[in-house]
PDB file of N, CA, C and O in Angstrom:
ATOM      1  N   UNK A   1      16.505 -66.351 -30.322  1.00  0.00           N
ATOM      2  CA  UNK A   1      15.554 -67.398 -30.687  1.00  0.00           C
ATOM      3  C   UNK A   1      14.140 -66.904 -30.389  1.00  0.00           C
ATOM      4  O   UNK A   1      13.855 -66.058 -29.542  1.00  0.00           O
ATOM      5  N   UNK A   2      13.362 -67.491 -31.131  1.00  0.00           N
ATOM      6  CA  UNK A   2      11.507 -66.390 -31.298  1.00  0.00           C
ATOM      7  C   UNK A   2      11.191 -67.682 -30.675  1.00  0.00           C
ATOM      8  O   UNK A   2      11.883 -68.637 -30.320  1.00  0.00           O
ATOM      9  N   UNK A   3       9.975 -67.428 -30.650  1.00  0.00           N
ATOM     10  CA  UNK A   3       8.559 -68.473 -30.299  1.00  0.00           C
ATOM     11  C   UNK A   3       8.092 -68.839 -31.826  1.00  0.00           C
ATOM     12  O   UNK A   3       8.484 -68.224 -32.818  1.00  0.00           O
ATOM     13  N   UNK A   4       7.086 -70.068 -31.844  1.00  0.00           N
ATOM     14  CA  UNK A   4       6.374 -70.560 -33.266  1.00  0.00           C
ATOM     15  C   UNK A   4       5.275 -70.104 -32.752  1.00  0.00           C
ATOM     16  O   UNK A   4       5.204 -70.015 -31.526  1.00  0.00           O
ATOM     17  N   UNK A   5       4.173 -69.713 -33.574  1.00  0.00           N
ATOM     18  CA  UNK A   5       2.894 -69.349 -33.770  1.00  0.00           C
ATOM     19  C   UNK A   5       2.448 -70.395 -33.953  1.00  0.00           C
ATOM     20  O   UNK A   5       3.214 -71.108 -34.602  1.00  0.00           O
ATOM     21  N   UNK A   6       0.964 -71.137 -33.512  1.00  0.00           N
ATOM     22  CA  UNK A   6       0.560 -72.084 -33.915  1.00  0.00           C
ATOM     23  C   UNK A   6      -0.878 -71.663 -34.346  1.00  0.00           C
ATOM     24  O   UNK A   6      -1.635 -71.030 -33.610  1.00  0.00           O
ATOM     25  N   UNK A   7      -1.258 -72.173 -35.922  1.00  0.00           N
ATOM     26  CA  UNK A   7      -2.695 -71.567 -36.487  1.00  0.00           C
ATOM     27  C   UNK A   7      -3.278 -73.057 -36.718  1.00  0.00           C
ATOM     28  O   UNK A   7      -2.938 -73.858 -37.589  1.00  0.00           O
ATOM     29  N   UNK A   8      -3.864 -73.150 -36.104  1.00  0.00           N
ATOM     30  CA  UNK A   8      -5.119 -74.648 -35.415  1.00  0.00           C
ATOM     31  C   UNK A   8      -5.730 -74.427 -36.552  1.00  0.00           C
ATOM     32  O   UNK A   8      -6.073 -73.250 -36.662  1.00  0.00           O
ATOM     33  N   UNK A   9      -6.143 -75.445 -37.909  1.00  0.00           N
ATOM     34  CA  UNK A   9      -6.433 -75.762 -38.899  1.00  0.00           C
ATOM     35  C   UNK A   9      -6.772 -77.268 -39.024  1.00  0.00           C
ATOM     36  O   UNK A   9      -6.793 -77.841 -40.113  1.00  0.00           O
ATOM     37  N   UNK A  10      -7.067 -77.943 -37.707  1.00  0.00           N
ATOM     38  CA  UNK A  10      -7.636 -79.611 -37.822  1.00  0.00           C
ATOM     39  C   UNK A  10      -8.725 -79.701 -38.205  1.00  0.00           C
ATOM     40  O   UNK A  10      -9.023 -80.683 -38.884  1.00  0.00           O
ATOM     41  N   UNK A  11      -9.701 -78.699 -37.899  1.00  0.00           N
ATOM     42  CA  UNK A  11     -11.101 -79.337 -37.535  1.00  0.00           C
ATOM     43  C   UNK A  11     -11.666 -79.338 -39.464  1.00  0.00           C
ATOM     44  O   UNK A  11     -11.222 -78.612 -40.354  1.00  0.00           O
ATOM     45  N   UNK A  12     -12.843 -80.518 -39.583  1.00  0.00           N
ATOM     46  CA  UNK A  12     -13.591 -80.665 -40.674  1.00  0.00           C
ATOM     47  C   UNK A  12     -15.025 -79.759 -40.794  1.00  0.00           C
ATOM     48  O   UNK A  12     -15.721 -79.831 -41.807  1.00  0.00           O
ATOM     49  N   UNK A  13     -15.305 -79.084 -39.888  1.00  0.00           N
ATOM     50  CA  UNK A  13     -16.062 -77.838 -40.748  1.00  0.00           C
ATOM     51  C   UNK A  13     -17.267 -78.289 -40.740  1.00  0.00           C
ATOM     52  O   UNK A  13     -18.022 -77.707 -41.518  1.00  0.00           O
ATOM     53  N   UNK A  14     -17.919 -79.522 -39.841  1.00  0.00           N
ATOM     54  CA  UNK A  14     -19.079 -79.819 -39.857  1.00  0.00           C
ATOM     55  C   UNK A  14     -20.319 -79.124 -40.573  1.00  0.00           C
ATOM     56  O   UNK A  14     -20.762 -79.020 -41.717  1.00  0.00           O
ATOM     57  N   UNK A  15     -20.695 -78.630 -39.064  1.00  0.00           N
ATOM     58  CA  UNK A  15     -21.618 -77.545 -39.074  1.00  0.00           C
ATOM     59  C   UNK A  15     -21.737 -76.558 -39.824  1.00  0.00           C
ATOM     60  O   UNK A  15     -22.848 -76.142 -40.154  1.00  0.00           O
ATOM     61  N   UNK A  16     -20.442 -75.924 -40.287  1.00  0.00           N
ATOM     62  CA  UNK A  16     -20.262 -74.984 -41.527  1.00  0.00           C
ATOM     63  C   UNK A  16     -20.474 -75.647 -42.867  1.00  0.00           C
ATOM     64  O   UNK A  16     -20.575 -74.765 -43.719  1.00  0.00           O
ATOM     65  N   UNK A  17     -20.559 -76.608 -43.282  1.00  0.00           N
ATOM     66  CA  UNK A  17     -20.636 -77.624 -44.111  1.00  0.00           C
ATOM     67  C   UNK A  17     -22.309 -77.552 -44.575  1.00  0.00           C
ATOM     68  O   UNK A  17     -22.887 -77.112 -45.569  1.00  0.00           O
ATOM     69  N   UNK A  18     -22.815 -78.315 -43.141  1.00  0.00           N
ATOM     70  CA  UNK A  18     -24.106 -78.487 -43.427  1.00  0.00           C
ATOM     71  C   UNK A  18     -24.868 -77.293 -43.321  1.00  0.00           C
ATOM     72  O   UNK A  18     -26.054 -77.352 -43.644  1.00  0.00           O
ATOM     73  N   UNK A  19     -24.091 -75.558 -42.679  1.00  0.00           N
ATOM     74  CA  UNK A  19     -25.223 -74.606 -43.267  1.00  0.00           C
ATOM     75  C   UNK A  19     -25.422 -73.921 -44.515  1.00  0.00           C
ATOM     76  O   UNK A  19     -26.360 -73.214 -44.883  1.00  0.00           O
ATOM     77  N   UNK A  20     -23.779 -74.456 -45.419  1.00  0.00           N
ATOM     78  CA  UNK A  20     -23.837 -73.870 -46.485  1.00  0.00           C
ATOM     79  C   UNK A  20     -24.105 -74.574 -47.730  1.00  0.00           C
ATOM     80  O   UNK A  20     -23.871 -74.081 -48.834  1.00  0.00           O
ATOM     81  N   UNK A  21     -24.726 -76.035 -47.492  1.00  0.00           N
ATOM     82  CA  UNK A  21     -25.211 -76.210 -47.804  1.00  0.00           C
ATOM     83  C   UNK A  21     -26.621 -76.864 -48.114  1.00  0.00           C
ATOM     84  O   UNK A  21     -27.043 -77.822 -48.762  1.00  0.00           O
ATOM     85  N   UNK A  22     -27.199 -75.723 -47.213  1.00  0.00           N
ATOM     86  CA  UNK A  22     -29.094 -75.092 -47.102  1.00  0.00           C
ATOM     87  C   UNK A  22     -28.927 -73.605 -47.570  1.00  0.00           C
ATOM     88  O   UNK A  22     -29.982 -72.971 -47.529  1.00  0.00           O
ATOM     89  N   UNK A  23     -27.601 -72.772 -48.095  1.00  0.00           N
ATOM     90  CA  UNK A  23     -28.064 -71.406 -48.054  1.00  0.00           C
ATOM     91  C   UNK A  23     -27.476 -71.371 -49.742  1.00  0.00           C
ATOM     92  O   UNK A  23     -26.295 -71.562 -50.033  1.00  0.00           O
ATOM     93  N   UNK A  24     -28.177 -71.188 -50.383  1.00  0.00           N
ATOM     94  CA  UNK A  24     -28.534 -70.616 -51.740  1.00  0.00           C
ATOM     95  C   UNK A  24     -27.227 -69.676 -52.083  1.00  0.00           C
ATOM     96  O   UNK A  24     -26.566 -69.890 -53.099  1.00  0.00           O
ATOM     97  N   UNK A  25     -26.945 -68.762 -51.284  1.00  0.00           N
ATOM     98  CA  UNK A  25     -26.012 -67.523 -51.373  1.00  0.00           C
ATOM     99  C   UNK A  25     -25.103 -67.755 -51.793  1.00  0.00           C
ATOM    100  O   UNK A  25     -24.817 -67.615 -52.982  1.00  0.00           O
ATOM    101  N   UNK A  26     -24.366 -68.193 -50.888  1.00  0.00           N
ATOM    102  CA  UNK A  26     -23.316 -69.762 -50.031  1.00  0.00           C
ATOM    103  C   UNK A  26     -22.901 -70.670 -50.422  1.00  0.00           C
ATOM    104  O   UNK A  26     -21.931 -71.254 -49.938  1.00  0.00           O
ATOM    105  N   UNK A  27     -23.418 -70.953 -51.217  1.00  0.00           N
ATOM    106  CA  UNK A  27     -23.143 -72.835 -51.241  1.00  0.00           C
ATOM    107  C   UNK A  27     -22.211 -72.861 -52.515  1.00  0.00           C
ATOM    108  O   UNK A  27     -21.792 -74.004 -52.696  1.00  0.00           O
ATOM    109  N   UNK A  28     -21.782 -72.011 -53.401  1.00  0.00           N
ATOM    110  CA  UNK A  28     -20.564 -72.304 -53.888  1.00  0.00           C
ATOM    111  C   UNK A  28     -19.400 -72.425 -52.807  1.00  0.00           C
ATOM    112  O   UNK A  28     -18.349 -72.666 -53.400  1.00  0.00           O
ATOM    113  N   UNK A  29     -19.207 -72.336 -51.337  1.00  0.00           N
ATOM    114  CA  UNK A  29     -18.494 -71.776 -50.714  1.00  0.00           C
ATOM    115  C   UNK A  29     -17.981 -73.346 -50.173  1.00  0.00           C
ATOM    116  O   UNK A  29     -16.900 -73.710 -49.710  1.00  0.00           O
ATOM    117  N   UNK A  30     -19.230 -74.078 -50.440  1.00  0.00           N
ATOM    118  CA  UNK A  30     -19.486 -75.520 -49.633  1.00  0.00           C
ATOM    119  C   UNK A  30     -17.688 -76.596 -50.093  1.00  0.00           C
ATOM    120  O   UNK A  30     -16.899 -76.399 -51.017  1.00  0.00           O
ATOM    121  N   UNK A  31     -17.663 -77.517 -49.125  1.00  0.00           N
ATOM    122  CA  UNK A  31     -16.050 -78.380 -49.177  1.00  0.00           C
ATOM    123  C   UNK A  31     -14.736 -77.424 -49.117  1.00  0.00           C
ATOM    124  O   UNK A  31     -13.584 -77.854 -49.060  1.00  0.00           O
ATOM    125  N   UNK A  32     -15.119 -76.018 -49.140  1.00  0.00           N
ATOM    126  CA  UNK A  32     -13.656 -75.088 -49.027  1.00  0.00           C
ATOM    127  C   UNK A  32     -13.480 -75.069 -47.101  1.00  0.00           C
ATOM    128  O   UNK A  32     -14.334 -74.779 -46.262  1.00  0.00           O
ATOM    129  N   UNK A  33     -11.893 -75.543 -46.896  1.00  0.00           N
ATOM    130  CA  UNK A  33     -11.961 -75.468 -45.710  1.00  0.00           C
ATOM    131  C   UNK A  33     -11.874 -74.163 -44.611  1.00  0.00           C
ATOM    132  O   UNK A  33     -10.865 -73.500 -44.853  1.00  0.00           O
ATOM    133  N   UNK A  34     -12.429 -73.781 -43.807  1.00  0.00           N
ATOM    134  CA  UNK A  34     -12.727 -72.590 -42.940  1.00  0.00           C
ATOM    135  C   UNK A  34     -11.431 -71.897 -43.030  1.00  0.00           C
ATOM    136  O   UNK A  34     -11.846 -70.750 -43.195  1.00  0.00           O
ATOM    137  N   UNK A  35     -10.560 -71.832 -43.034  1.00  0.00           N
ATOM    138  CA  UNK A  35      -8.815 -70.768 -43.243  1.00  0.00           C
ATOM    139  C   UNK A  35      -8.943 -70.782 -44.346  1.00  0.00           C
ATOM    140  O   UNK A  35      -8.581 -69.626 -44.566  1.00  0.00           O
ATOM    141  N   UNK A  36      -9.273 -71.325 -45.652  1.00  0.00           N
ATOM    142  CA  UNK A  36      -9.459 -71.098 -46.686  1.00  0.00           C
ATOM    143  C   UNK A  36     -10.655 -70.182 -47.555  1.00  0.00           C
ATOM    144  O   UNK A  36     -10.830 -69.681 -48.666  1.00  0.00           O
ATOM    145  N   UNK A  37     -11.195 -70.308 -46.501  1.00  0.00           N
ATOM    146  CA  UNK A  37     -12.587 -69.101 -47.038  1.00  0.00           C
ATOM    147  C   UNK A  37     -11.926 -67.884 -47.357  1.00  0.00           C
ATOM    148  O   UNK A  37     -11.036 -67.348 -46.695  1.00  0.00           O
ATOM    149  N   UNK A  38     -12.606 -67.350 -48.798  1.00  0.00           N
ATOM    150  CA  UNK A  38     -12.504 -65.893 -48.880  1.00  0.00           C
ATOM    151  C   UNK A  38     -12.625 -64.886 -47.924  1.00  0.00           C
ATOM    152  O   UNK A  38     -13.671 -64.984 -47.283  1.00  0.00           O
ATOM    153  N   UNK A  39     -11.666 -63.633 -47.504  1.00  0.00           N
ATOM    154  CA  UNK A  39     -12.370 -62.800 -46.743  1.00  0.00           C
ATOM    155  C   UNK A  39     -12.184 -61.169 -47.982  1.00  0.00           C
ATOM    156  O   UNK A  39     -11.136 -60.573 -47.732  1.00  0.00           O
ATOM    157  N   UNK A  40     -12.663 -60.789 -48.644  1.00  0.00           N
ATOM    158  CA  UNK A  40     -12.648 -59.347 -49.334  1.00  0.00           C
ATOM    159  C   UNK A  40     -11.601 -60.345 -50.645  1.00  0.00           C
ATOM    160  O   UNK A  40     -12.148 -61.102 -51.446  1.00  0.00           O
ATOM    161  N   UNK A  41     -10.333 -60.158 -50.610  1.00  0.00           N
ATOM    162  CA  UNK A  41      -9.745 -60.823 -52.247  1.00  0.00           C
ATOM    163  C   UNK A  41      -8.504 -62.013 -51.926  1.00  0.00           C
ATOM    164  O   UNK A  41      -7.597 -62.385 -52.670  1.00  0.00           O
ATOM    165  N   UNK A  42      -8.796 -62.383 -50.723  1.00  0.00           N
ATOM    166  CA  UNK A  42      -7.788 -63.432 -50.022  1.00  0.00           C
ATOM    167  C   UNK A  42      -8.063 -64.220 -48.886  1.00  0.00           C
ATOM    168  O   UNK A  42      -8.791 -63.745 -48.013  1.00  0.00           O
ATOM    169  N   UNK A  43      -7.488 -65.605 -48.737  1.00  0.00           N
ATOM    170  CA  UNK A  43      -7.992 -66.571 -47.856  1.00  0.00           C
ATOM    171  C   UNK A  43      -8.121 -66.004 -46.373  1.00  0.00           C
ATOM    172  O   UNK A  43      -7.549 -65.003 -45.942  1.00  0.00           O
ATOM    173  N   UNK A  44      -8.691 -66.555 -45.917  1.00  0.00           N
ATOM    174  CA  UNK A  44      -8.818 -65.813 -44.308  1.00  0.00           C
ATOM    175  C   UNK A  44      -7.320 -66.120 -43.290  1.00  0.00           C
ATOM    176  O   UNK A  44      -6.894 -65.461 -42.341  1.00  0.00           O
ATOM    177  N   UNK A  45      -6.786 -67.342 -43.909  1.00  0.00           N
ATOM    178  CA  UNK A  45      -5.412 -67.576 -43.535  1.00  0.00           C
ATOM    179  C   UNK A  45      -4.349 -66.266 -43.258  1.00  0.00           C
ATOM    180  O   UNK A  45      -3.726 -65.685 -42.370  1.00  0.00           O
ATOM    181  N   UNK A  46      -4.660 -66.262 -44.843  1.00  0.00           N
ATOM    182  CA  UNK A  46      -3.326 -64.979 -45.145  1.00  0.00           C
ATOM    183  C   UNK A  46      -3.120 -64.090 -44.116  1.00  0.00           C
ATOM    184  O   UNK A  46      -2.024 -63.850 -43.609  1.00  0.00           O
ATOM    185  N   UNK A  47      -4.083 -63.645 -43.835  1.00  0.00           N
ATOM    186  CA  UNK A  47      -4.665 -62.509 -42.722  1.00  0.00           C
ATOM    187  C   UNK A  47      -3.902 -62.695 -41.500  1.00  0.00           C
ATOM    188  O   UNK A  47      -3.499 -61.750 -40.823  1.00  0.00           O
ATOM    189  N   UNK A  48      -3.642 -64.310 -41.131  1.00  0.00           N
ATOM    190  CA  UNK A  48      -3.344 -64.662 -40.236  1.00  0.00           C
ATOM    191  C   UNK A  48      -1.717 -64.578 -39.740  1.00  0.00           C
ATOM    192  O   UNK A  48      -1.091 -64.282 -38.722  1.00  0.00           O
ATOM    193  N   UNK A  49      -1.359 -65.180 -41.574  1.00  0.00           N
ATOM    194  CA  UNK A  49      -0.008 -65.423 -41.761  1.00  0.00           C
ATOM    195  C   UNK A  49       0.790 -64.105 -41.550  1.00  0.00           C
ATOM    196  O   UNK A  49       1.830 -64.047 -40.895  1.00  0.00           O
ATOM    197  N   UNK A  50       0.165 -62.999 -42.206  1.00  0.00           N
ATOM    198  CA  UNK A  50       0.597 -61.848 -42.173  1.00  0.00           C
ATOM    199  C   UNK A  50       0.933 -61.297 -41.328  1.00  0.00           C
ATOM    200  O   UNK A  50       2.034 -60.751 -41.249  1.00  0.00           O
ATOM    201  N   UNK A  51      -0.241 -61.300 -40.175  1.00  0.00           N
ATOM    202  CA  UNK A  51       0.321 -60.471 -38.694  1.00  0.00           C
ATOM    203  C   UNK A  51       1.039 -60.576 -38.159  1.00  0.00           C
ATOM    204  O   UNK A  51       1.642 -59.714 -37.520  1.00  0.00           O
ATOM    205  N   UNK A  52       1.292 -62.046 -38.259  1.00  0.00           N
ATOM    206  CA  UNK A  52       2.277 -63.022 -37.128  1.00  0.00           C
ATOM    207  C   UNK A  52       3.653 -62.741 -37.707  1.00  0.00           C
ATOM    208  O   UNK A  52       4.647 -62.898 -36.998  1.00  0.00           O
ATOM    209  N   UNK A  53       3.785 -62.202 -39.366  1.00  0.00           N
ATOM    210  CA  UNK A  53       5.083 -61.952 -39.710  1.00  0.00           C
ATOM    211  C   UNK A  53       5.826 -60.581 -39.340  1.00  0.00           C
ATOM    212  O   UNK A  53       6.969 -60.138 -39.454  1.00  0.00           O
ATOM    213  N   UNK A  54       4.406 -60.068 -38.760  1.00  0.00           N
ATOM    214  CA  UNK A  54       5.168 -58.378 -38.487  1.00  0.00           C
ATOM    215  C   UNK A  54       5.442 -58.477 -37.270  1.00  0.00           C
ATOM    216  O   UNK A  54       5.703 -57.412 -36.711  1.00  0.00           O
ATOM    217  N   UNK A  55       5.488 -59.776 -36.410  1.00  0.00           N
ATOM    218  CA  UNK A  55       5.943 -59.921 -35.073  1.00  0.00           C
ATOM    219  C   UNK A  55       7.187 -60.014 -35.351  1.00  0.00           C
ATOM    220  O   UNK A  55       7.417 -60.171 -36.550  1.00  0.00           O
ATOM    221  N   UNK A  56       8.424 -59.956 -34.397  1.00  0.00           N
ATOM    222  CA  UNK A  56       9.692 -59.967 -34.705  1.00  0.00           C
ATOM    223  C   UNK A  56      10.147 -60.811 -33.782  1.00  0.00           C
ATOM    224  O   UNK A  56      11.366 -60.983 -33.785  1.00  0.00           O
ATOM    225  N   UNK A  57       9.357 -61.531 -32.796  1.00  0.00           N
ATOM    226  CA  UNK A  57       9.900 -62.917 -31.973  1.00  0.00           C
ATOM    227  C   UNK A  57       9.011 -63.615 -32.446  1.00  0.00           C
ATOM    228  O   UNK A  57       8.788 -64.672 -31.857  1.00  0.00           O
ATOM    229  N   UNK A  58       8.479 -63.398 -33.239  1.00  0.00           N
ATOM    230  CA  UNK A  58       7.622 -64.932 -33.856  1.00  0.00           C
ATOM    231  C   UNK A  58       8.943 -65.690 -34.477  1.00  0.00           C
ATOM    232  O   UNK A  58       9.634 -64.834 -35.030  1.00  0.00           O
ATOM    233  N   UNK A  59       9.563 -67.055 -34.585  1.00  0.00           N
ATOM    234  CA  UNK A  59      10.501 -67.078 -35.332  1.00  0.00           C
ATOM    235  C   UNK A  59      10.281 -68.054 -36.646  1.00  0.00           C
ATOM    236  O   UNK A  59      11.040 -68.232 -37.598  1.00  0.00           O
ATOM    237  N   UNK A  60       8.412 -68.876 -36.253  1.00  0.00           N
ATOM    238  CA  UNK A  60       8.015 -69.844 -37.008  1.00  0.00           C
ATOM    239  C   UNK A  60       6.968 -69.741 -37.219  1.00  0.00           C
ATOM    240  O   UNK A  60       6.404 -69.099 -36.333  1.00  0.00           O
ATOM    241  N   UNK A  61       6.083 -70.183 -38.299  1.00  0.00           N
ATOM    242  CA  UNK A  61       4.409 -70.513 -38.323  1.00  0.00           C
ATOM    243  C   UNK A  61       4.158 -71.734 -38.662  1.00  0.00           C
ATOM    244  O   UNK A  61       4.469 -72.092 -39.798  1.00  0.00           O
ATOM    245  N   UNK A  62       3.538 -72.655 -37.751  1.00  0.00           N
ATOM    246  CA  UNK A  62       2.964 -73.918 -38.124  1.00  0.00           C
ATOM    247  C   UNK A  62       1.757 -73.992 -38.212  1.00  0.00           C
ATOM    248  O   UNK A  62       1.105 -73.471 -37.307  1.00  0.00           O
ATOM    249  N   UNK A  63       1.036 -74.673 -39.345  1.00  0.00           N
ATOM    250  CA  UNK A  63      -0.143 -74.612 -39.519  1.00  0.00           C
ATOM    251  C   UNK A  63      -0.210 -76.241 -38.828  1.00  0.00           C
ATOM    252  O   UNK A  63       0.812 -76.914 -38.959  1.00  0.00           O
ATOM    253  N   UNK A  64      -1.112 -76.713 -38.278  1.00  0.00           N
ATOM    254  CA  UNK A  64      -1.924 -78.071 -38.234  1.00  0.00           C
ATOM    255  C   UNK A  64      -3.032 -78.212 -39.035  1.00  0.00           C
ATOM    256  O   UNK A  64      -3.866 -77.306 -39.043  1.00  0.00           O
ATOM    257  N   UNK A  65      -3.180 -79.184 -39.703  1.00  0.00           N
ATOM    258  CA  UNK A  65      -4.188 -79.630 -40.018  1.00  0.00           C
ATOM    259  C   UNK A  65      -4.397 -81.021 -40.294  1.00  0.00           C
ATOM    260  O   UNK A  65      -3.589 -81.780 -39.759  1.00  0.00           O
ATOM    261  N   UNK A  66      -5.184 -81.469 -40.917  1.00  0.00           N
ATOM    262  CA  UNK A  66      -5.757 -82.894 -41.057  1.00  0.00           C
ATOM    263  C   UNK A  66      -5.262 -83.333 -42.232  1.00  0.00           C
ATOM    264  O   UNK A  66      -4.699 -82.686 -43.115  1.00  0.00           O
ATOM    265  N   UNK A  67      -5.574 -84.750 -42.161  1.00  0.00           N
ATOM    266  CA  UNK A  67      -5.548 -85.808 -43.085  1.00  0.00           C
ATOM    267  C   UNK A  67      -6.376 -85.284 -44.789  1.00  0.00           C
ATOM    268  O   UNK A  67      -5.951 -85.261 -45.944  1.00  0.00           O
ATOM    269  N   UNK A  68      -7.206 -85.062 -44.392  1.00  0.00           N
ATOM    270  CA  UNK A  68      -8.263 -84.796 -45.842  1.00  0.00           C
ATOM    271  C   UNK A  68      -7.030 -83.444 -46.453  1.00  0.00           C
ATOM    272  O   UNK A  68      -6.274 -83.579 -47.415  1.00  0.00           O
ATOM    273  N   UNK A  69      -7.167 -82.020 -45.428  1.00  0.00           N
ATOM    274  CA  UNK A  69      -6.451 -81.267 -45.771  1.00  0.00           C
ATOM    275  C   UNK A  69      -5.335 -80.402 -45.994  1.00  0.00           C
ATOM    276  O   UNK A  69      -5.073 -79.207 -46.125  1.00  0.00           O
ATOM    277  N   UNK A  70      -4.543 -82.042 -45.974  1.00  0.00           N
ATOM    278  CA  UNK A  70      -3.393 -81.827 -45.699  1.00  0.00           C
ATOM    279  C   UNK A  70      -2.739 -81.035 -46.985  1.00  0.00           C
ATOM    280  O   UNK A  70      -2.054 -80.024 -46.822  1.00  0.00           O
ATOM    281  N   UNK A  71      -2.970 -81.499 -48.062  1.00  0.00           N
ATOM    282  CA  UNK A  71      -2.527 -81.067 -49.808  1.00  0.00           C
ATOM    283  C   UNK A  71      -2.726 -79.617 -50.166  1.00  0.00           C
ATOM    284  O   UNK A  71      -1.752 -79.066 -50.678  1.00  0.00           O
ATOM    285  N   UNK A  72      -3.790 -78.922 -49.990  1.00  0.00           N
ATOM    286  CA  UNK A  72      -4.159 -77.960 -49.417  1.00  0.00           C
ATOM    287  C   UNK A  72      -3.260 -76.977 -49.671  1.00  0.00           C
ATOM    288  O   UNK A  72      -3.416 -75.857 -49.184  1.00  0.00           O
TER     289      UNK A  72
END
């Protein structure tokens, strides 16, 4: 029997919210939630999901997240 990984995905992104949208660059980026951001050609998640699969006592991955992003 493994351990579950837990990838903390509650929070609403305030502050990231309101800097991207003041930055010109950026701001297509604006309402996408933070594990969901692009990093190079894939969500920043994946990245996450991935490592934890090359563990071999990982035996689960639970994501948490919220109400808004739950559908997601």
């Amino acid at each position: 029997m493994g351990i579950s990984a837990v990838i903390l995905c509650a929070g609403y992104g305030t502050r990231l919210q309101h800097d991207l949208a003041n930055d010109e660059t950026n701001f297509h980026l604006k309402g996408i939630p933070k594990p969901l951001l692009p990093l190079q050609s894939k969500p920043l998640i994946a990245y996450w999901i991935e490592s934890f699969e090359n563990v071999t006592f990982i035996s689960e991955i639970i994501i948490v997240t919220n109400e808004v992003h739950k559908d997601l």
